[in-house]
C-alpha positions, 0 to 999 in steps of 0.5 A: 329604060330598064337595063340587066343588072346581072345573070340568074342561071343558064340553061342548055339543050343537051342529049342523054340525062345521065351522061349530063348528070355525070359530066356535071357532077362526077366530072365537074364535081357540080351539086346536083340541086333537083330533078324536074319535068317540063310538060309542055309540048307533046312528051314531058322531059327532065329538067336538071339543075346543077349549081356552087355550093349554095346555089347562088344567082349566076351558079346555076346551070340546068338542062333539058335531055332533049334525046329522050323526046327524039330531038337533037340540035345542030351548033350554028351561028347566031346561037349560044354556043359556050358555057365560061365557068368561074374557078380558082385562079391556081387550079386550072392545072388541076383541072387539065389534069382532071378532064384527061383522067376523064378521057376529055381533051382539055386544052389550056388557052389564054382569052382577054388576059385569062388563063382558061382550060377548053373542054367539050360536053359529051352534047357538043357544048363548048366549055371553058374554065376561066381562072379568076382571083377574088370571087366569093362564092362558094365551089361545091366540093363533090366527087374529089374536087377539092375547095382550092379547085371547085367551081365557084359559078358561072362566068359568063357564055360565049355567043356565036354570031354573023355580025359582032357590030350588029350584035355590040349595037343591040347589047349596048342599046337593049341590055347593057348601059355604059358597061365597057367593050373590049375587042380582041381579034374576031371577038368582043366582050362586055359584061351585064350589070356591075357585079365581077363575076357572072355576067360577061358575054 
């Protein structure tokens, strides 16, 4: 059987183009790697795509601003729901600091022995930084991020769900092959393929 060696990229459904392209680069200081347009269904809509520094596997994040076709999503269970960003183990302070300038609440939180900053997209979308030693790519230093604080990519996202048993027994069977699951009150981790970064769900 064949089994996920890593992430590639995340894609989210969010509301408006430009408060999405603000967030990810003014406010998280992301590149901005391209625009797109996806035509299928009834009316074209913008992908956009955001990344570290060079665009790594398990950096990027693209977006489709569902509110210009009129759609909106509602948050659920059994549904992706957080977005685990990567960056400097020392800068989640920075960081706190920053998403209040911003006018975000940020909330500094501990998860599986991490330090992390919580925040939400101007969608809903949850997201936290989790502040990790050692992870070599390279964070995109735009709109005032420093190199010491820049993203480096993605961590991993977190997903909702009815039955965490359930949801272990498919991952472990379908997708993760030996890898180890840590539990931690109501929630589970594991990690998709053996690189350290990028891959926990």
């Amino acid at each position: 059987m064949t089994y996920l060696l890593g992430s590639h990229h995340v894609t989210l459904s969010v509301a408006g183009a430009q408060e999405d392209v603000d967030f990810h680069t003014r406010v998280l200081g992301l590149r901005f790697i391209k625009k797109t347009v996806l035509y299928d269904g009834s009316a074209p809509v913008y992908h956009l795509y955001y990344s570290n520094a060079n665009g790594d596997p398990s950096s990027v994040i693209t977006t489709f601003p569902w509110a210009q076709a009129g759609l909106f999503g509602q948050r659920g269970t059994k549904q992706a729901r957080e977005v685990l960003l990567s960056v400097p183990a020392g800068s989640l302070d920075f960081w706190a600091d920053r998403l209040a300038s911003f006018g975000l609440d940020a909330t500094q939180c501990e998860s599986f022995g991490e330090r992390r900053v919580a925040f939400v997209h101007p969608s809903g979308i949850e997201y936290q930084l989790v502040g990790n030693e050692g992870d070599t790519r390279i964070g995109h230093t735009g709109f005032g991020v420093p190199p010491e604080a820049a993203i480096h990519g993605i961590h991993g996202v977190g997903i909702h769900v009815y039955d965490p048993e359930r949801m272990v027994q498919f991952g472990t069977e379908a997708f993760f092959a030996g890898e180890e699951i840590i539990e931690e009150g109501d929630r589970v981790r594991f990690q998709a393929g053996s690189d350290a970064h990028g891959n926990w769900i």
